[in-house]
Structure formats: structure tokens, C-alpha cells
N, C-alpha and C positions, 0 to 999 in steps of 0.2 A: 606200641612197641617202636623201639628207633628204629631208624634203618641205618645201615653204614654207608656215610657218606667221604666219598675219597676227596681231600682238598689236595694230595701230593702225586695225583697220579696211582695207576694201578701198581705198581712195585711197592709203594711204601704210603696204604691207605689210613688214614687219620680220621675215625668218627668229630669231628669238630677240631678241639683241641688236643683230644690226645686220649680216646677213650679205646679204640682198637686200633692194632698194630696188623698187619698182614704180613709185614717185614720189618725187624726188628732196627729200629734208627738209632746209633748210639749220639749221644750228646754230642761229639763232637763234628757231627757231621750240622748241628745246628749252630753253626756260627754265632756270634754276636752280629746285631744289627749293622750292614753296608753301612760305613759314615757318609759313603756318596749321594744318598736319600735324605739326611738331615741338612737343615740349612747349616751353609758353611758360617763357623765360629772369623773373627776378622785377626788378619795375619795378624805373628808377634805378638798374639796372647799368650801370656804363661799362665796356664790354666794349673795349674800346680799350687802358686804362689797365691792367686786367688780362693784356690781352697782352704790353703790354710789360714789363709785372713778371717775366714767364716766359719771353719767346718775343722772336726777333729776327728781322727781316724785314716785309715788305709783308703783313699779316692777308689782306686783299681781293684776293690774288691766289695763283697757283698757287708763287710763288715758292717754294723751298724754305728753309724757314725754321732758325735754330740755335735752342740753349737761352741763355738770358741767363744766362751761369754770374756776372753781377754780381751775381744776387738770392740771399739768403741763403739762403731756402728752396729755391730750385733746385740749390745748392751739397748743402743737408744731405741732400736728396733722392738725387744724386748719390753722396754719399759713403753711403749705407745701402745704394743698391742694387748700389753697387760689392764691397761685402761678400758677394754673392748667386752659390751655383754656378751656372756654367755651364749645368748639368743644370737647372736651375731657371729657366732663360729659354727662351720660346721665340717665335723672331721667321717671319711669314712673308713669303718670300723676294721676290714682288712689291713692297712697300713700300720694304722695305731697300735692293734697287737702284733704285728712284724715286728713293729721298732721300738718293744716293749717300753710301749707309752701308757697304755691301760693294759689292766689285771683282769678282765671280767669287764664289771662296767665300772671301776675303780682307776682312778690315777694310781699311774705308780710315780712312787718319792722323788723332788724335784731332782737335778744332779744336785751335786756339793758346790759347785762354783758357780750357778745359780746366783745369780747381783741381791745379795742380802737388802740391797737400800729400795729395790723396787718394791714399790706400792701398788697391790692390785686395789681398782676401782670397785668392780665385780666380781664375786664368787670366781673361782677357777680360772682368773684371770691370769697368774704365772703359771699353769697349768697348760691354758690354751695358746698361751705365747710360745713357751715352750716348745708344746705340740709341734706350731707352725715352724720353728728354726730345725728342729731337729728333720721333718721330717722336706723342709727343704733342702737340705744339707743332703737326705737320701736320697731323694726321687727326682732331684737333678744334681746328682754325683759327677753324673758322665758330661756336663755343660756348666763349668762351675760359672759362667759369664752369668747366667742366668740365676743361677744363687744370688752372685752377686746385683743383681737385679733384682729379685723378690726382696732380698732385703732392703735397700734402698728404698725399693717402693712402699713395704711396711711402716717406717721413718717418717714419709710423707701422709701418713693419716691425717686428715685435719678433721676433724672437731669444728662441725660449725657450730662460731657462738649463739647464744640467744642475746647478743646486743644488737645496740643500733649498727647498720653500715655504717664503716671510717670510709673516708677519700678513700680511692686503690691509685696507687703507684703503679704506673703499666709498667716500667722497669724491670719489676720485682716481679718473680711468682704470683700467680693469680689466686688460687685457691685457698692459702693460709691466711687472706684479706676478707674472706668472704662471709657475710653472716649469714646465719640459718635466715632471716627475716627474708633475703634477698634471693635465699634458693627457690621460691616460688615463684617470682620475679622475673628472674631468668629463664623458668620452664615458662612463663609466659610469652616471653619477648622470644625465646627460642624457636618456639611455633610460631606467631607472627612473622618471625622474617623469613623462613622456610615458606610461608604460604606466599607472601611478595612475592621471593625470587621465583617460585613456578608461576604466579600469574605473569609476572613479567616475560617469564620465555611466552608463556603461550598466547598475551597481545604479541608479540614479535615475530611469534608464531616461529617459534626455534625448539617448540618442545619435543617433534618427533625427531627419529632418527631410522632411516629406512636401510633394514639390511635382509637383501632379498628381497624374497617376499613379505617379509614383517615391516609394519609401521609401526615400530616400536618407543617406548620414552628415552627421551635425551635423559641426563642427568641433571636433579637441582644439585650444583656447588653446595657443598659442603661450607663448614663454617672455619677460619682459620683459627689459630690464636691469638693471633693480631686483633680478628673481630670480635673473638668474644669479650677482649680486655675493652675495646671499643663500647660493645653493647652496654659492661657494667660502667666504662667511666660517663658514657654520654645520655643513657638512658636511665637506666640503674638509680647510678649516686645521685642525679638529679630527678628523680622521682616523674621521672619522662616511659610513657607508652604508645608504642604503635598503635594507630587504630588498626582497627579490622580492612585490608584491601578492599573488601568489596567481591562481590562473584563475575562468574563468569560463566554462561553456556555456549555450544555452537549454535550461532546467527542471531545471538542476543544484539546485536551490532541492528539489526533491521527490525527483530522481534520488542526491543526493550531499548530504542536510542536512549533515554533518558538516564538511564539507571546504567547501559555502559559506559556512556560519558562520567558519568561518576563514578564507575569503575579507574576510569582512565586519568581521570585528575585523583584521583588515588594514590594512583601509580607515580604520577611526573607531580605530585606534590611529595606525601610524607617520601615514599622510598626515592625517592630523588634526594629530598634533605636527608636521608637515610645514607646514601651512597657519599655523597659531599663529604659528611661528618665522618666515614671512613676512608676516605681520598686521604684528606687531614690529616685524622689518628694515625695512618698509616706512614705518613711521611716524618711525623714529629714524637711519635711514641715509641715504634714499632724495629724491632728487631727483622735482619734477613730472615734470621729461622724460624720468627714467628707469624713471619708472611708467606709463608712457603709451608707451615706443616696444619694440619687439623686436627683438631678436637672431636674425637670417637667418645660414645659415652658408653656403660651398659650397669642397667642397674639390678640388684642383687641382693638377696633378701639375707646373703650369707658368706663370710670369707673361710678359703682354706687357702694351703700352701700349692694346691693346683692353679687358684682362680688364675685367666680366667678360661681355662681347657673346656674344649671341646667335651662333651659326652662322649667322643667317637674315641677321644685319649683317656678319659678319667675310665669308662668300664670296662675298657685292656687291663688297667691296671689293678683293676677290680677281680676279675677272673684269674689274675694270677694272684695274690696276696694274699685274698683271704685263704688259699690254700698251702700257704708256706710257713713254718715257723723256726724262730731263729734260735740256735743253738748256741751259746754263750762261748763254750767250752774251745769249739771249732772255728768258729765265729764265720761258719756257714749255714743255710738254711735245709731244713729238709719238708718235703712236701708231705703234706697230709691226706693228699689225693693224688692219683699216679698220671702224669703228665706221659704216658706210653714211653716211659723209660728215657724221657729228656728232663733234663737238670733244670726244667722252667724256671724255679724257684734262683737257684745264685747266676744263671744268666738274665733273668731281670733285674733282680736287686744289683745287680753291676753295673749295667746299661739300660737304666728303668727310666729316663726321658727317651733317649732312642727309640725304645720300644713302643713307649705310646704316640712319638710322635709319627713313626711309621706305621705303629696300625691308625692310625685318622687318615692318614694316606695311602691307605690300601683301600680303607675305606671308600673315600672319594675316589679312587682311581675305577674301583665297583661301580656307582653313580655315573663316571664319564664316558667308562671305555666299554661297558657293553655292547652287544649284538646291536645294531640297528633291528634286527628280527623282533628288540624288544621293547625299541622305541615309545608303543603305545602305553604298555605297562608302566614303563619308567615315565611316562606323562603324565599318568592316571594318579590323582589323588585318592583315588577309591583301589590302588592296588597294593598289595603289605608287599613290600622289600625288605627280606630281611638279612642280614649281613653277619656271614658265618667266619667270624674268624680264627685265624691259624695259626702256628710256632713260630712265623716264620714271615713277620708281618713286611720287611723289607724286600721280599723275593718278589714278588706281582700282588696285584689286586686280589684283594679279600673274593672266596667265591658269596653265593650270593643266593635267596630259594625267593621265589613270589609267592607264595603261598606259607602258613605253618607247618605244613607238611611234607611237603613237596622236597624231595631230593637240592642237594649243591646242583649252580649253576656258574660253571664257567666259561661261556659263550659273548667272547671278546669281537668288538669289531676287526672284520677283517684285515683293512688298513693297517691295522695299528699292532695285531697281538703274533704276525712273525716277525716284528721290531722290536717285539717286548722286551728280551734281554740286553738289546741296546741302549735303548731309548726311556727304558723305566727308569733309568737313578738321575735324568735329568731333570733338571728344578719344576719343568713344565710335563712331566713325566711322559712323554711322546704328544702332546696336547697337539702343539703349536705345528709340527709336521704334519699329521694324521689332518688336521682342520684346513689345511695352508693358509693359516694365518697371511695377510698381506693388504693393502692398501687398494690393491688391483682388483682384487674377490670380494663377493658379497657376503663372506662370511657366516651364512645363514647356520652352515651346518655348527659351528663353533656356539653361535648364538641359541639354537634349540639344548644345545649340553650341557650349557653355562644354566640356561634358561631353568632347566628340567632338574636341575643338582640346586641353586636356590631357592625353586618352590618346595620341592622335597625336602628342604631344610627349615625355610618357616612355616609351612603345615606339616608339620614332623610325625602326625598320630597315626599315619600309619608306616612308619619307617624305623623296623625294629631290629635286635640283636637279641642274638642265640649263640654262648658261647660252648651248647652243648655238655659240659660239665657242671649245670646249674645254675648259672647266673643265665636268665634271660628277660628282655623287655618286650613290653611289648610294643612300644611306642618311643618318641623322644629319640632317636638315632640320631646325631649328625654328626661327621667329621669337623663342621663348622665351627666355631665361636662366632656368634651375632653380636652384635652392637649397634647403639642406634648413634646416628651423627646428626641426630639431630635429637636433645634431650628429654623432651618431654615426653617420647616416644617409651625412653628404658625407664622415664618416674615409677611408671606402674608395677615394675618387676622389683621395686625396692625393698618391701615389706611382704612377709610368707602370706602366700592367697593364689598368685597366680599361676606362677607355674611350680613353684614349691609348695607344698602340704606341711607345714610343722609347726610346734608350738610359736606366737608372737605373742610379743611382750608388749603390743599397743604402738609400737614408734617403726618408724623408716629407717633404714640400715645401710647401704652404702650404695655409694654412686661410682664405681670405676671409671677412671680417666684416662683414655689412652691419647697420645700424641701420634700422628701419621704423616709422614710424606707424602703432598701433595702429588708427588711419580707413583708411589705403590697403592693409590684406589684405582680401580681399575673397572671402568663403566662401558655401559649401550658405545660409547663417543670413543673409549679406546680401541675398540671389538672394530669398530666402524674405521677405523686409520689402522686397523693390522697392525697393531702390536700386540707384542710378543707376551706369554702371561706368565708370571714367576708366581706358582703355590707354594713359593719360599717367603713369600717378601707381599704378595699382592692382596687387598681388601677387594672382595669382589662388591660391588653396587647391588644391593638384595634390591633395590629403588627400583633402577630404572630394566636390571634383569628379569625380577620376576612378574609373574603376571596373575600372581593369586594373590586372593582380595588382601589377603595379612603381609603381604611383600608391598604394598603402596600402602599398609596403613602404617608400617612398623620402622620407615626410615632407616634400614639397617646397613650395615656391612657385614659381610661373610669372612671370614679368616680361615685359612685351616690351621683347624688345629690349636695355637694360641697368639698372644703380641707374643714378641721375641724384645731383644734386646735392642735399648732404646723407644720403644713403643711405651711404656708403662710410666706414666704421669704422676698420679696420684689418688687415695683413696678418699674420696669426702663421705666423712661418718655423719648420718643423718639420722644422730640419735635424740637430738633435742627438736624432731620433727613428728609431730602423731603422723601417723599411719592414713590419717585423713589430711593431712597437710598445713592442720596449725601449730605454730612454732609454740611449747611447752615444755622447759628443761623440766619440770616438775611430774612427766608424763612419764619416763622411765629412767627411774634412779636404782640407786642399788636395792632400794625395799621393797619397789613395786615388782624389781626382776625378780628376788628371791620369792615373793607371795604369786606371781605369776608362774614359776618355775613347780612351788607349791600345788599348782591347780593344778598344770601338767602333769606331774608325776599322780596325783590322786586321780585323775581322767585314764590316763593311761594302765592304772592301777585297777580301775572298775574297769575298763574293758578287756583286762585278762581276766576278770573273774568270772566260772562259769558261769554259764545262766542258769538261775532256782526257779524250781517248779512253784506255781503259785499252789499254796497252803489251799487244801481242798474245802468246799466249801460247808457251812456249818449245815447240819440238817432241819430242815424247816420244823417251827413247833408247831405242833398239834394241836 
């Protein structure tokens, strides 16, 4: 039996989301989402103008909106991602019947103005394209910057070839040069030079960073996009490998001189000619902005119109959609399940990125701003946190139960939570006061919250949601978006196995590319000089923060929430790559997906079928 749990206080108690009322809350007392919580849009956009370049329908309301397949860019967008397997999209099913996109498990009919001349490659391919515009057009209505950003980004699909590598033009965009042959290439020299530059801190002995009492890791540098264009022109195209560094233990120096020494001409050999040959590149190839921004990878077994959100945002959105549907007539939504007398349903669909972008930040705010009383908990890898969220994700942090059972907990640190109504809609949401951030302090306490919120994030299996109305997990919670910045790290998440479950069609599927300012990582060496931390803008270092085994194996960065605008690079489709990592355009074509698509549906078609008693056994002859 539940219990009732109040997330709004005793006047006006909310089992979760909205299952008992004690006192009746009219909609209007649930505002739309604070814009002072969402990262700020950049002056002198006319967000208006940009909608209608992409998007058709009423912005300001729930209506369901199409794509403006009048705009060219929505056209070529279209036409690249209609290119795209089946296997390679994945849509979840609340939205899709929101924005009557599917009947059942049925497409419904393309529009009318739908590009007659596009050619899909694979099955349901203007289908899924589709899918993707229309329902970016909805679920970022209220940020049309960012529409126009997903679209853009869709455009840059590349298609690695199965030819040889051409010369690359450092000039030019990187990625549309690049061949399948040489994406292995690159995971290799990737990892190599990540291993250099940390042995190099730690002969130099620059790899810690002491704050407090923690002797914690310095940060490896990240890679720019100056170096990576470097790595393909000077190693790459010329068929050039790092060797192996060499190892390194503590007192191997007395224990093993031999074998340090050749550690060390390791060092001031290859990464010596390593650094020289990027001195160079840098001076005679290399753009300001491409010496100054970084190369985030993450890779992905599957693209939608969220990629690439948080969990902590996509099952907000989750919890409310599959409960609403949309009424043609009105062209407003009505719920199918009773949100305790709030209008959940057309104030999401109004302000449906708002919404998820503040619940991941209610989220996190859960994660940071807790009780010190609960410290140890929030330590413990072995303790479930699970994250109860509410109507009303911009007002304070998510409450929160440590256990499945266990009652809401809203037990904020002291410092911090008779600030709350000030200090919450800043970008650092009271962080940076509550910590005293500063150059002068040892920052220790900052460092354990930072610390305790990215281990919690890359061991995620026991960090779950309960939205109480039926959708719950058990595992996998994070406000975050991970990414690794250093690539060979997100290979493995390419292809379904890892951490997705679902049918694969034998090939590797996409590689996201994000671009970062070198100002917005934010590492152990930032924390250590007291600056100041923006959960608008900042990549937290999962590196050199966290201290569980899969945070030093995983090279990641943390984002909340998702890249924003100007972060999003490009998509490399790694469909002419097996799943094992040899280059094969003959691996998955359109016959092998539909005979594999085949298998699935007959697999999934025996394991709904009951189970038959086995046929009783014949009686023995006499």
C-alpha cells in the first residue's frame, strides 16, 4: 500500500505527482516553468522568426506543431536522416502518440508537403525522419534556438565511407573527410595520447591536486580540435603510430631503473616529437576557435530528437506524455490520468523543454543540496536514492526517499535551504555561496558534492525514479548527460549491448560530436582556484572528480541536463562499421536490416506466446 507522501507541504499534499490532493490546487496556481532557471537564450534573438523557418503551428500553445518542409535546411535535414536504419532511431512511444505520429504500432500518413523527391535508404526511413522534425518542432517549442540546432545538427550526419583516407584539409570541417577505415585509427591514437599526457603529469609529478584533505587527480587536458585535425594530418594520413609510453609505478625509479629510463626516453622521445608536430600544426593550420574549444565524444546505439538528454530530462517527459492525448478539434490535450486537478498535460506540451530542463535540475539540486545528516548515504554506492518528482520542477529540488519504501525526504542543508527562494534560480543554484567557493579555501566541502553527484552518476544502478503514477526505475537516474573526451572510451556504447537492450542489426551506429569551450570544463584545477561553477554552461571533469573505479575508466564529462546551443558538432553514422569493428558496407544494407528486423519481430512474437504444457507422456507398452 502507498503511503502519502507530501512534496508541497502540509496545505496542499501531492502523493508524487498528483495522485492525492488534501487541498484542492487549481491550475493556475501552477504556473509555467521560472525562465530564470533555464539557461539564458543570447540577446536579440527573435525566437519567433526562427520558428517559423522550421516549425509550423501556434509556438505559444500546445498545438501540435508540423515541420516547414518549405525551409531548405529542414528539407536537407530530412533527406539525410531518411538515409538512417531503422535500428538506428529510437523513438519513445508516449510523445509519438501525443503528436499523432503513430496509430497503435502504425505510422500514421506522411504530411502532404512531405519532399515527394526524398529517397529513403531503409524501410521507414521518411517515417523516422519525420518523426524526428516534427517532434523537435514540439519538445522544443518554448527554445526555438535549439530547434534550430537539432536541425543543423541532423544536416551534419556523415556517413563514413568504406574508401581509402583522402589528404584532410585542416581548413575545412573535419568529419565529412573522414573514412570508416581510419575510425579505428583514431580510437587508437585517441587512447595513446591520453595515456602520454597522464604519464607525463605524473613523471613531472603534477598529477595531484590537494584540496583539504583530499590528494586528489589533477586533470588530463582534454583534446582540442586543432589536435584532433593534427592527429589525422600527421599520424593518420601518414600511416604513423604512437608507440605504447611505457609504465609507470611508485619507486619504480629505484625498484626497476632500467625500464624507467625507458619509460622516460619514451616520454622526451615519441611525445616530445608528438608536442613539436603540434606546436607547428598549430601555428600554420589552426584556427583561434579551434585552439581554444574541445572535442566531447559520446557514443550511441540510437538517435531521437532528445539526443543527447539526460535520463533526468527524457523520464519527466516520459511521466507526463504518455498520459495525455491530443484532441484535434481543440487543439488542446486532455489527460488520460488525473494529474490532482492540474492541467499537466497543455502546460507541458507549451513549455515541454523548460519542463525537462528543470526537472534534471531539481534533480541535481536533490544530489547537491542535501542534509549533511545524509552525507554518508549519498556516499554509498550500495545506498538506492531515489528521486520523487513533482508539478512543479522549477520551485526547489526534487524531494527524495533512500530506500523503496521509505517516505519523501526533504532535508536540505542548512546553509543553503533559508536561501532557497533566493538563491535557487541562479545559474549555480546557491552552490557557489553555500561552498564559499574561493581561491583562499580549501574547498574540500564543494569537492565531496561535486565528488558524491559524479560517482552517483557513473555508477547509476542504484540511483532511481519514482514518478508514483507508474512510471518507475529502478536504476539509471541521472540528471547528467556523460560523454567521454576522450573517444575510445564512448566506442563501446556505439552498438546495442551495453547499456541499451534492443534489437541490432550487426553494425555500429553513431558517434556524437560535441564542441566545448575550453572556459566551460570545469575540473579538480578549477575547484582548486575557486571558481565559480555555472550548471548552465559547465562540463564537470567525471576524470579527475570522481573516485569510483568507472569514473577513471570512463574519461567522461558530466553536463546537466544536455549540450545547449553551439555545443553540437556532428553525428558520425558508423553504419559501414561491424559491431566488432571491421569496416564492411556489405554488413548492413537495406536486406540484411529488413531480414534482421524479420528475426526481431518473430523473437519477440515467441516470447509473447504463452507457454504450452508439454504433450503428456505416451504410456509404456506392455
Amino acid at each position: 500500500m502507498k503511503k502519502t507522501i507530501s512534496l508541497f507541504g502540509a496545505r496542499s499534499a501531492l502523493n508524487f505527482f498528483g495522485l492525492t490532493l488534501v487541498a484542492v490546487i487549481s491550475s493556475k496556481s501552477f504556473a509555467q516553468v521560472d525562465p530564470s532557471v533555464l539557461p539564458p537564450v543570447p540577446k536579440g534573438i527573435n525566437e519567433q522568426q526562427i520558428w517559423e523557418k522550421y516549425c509550423v503551428g501556434n509556438r505559444k500553445s500546445p498545438e501540435v506543431p508540423r515541420a516547414n518542409y518549405k525551409s531548405p535546411e529542414v528539407v536537407a535535414a530530412a533527406r539525410m536522416l531518411s538515409t538512417v536504419s531503422n535500428f538506428s532511431f529510437y523513438y519513445y512511444s508516449g510523445p509519438l502518440r501525443a503528436y499523432g505520429l503513430k496509430k497503435g504500432r502504425e505510422w500514421a500518413p506522411l504530411p502532404s508537403d512531405f519532399p515527394a523527391d526524398i529517397v529513403e535508404t531503409f524501410a521507414d526511413g521518411k517515417f523516422n525522419a519525420n518523426a524526428f522534425l516534427v517532434q523537435t518542432c514540439g519538445e522544443f517549442r518554448d527554445r526555438p534556438t535549439m530547434i534550430r540546432e537539432k536541425v543543423k545538427w541532423a544536416t551534419k550526419i556523415r556517413l563514413l565511407p568504406a574508401t581509402p583516407q583522402q589528404p584532410i584539409d585542416p581548413r575545412k570541417e573535419l568529419w565529412s573527410q573522414v573514412s570508416a577505415h581510419s575510425y579505428p585509427k583514431y580510437i587508437a591514437l585517441s587512447s595513446m595520447v591520453f595515456e602520454y599526457k597522464k604519464l607525463a603529469m605524473i613523471l613531472a609529478k603534477t598529477h595531484k591536486i590537494q584540496l583539504g584533505a583530499y590528494n586528489e587527480d589533477a586533470p588530463v587536458d582534454g583534446t582540442t580540435v586543432c589536435e584532433v585535425k593534427h592527429i589525422f594530418k600527421n599520424y593518420i594520413e601518414k600511416e604513423k603510430m604512437l608507440p605504447h609510453p611505457g609504465m609507470y609505478y611508485e619507486g619504480m625509479e629505484q625498484s626497476s631503473p632500467d625500464a624507467f629510463k625507458a619509460t622516460q626516453q619514451n616520454i622526451e622521445t615519441n611525445w616530445g616529437e608528438y608536442q613539436k608536430l603540434l606546436a607547428d600544426f598549430e601555428k600554420s593550420s589552426c584556427s583561434n576557435k579551434d585552439r581554444n574549444e574541445y572535442y566531447d565524444f559520446r557514443g550511441d546505439s540510437n538517435v531521437k530528437h532528445y539526443s543527447p538528454e539526460a535520463n533526468g530530462m527524457i523520464w519527466y517527459s516520459s511521466s507526463i506524455t504518455g498520459k495525455c492525448e491530443y484532441d484535434p478539434a481543440t487543439k488542446r490535450y486532455n489527460a488520460k490520468q488525473d494529474f490532482g486537478g492540474v492541467d499537466m498535460c497543455n502546460l507541458y506540451f507549451t513549455q515541454p523543454f523548460g519542463h525537462r530542463w528543470a526537472a534534471a535540475r531539481a534533480g541535481l539540486g536533490a544530489w547537491l543540496f542535501r542534509s549533511k545528516d545524509l552525507d554518508a548515504q549519498f556516499a554509498s554506492q550500495y545506498t538506492k536514492v531515489t528521486i520523487l518528482p513533482s508539478l512543479k520542477p522549477s520551485d526547489k529540488p526534487f524531494a527524495f526517499s533512500l530506500n523503496a519504501d521509505a517516505a519523501a525526504l526533504e532535508q536540505w542543508d542548512l546553509g543553503w535551504s533559508h536561501k532557497l527562494p533566493v538563491v535557487w534560480k541562479n545559474r549555480d543554484m546557491g552552490f557557489n555561496s553555500l561552498m564559499k567557493l574561493s581561491p583562499q579555501n580549501d574547498n574540500a566541502f564543494a569537492y565531496e558534492r561535486l565528488r558524491d553527484a559524479v560517482n552517483r552518476h557513473t555508477n547509476w544502478y542504484q540511483s532511481s525514479y519514482n514518478d508514483g503514477m507508474g512510471l518507475s526505475r529502478d536504476q539509471a537516474y541521472s540528471p547528467f548527460v556523460a560523454s567521454s573526451y576522450e573517444m575510445s572510451k564512448s566506442d563501446g556504447f556505439t552498438a546495442p549491448g551495453m547499456t541499451v537492450q534492443a534489437p541490432s542489426d550487426g553494425c555500429k551506429h553513431w558517434m556524437f560530436v560535441f564542441r566545448v569551450k575550453k572556459d566551460n570544463w570545469y575540473t579538480t584545477a578549477s575547484l582548486k582556484a575557486g571558481k565559480k561553477i555555472d550548471f548552465n554552461r559547465h562540463w564537470i571533469d567525471e576524470t579527475s572528480f570522481g573516485t569510483d573505479s568507472l569514473a577513471d575508466h570512463e574519461r567522461a564529462w558530466d553536463r546537466l541536463g544536455t549540450a545547449l546551443e553551439g555545443e553540437f558538432d556532428s553525428m558520425l553514422y558508423l553504419h559501414n562499421i561491424t559491431a566488432y569493428g571491421s569496416v564492411d558496407p556489405n554488413a548492413c544494407t537495406p536486406e540484411t536490416a529488413a531480414a534482421a528486423a524479420a528475426a526481431a519481430a518473430a523473437a519477440a512474437a515467441a516470447a509473447a506466446q504463452p507457454a504450452v504444457a508439454p504433450a503428456p507422456a505416451e504410456a509404456p507398452v506392455q
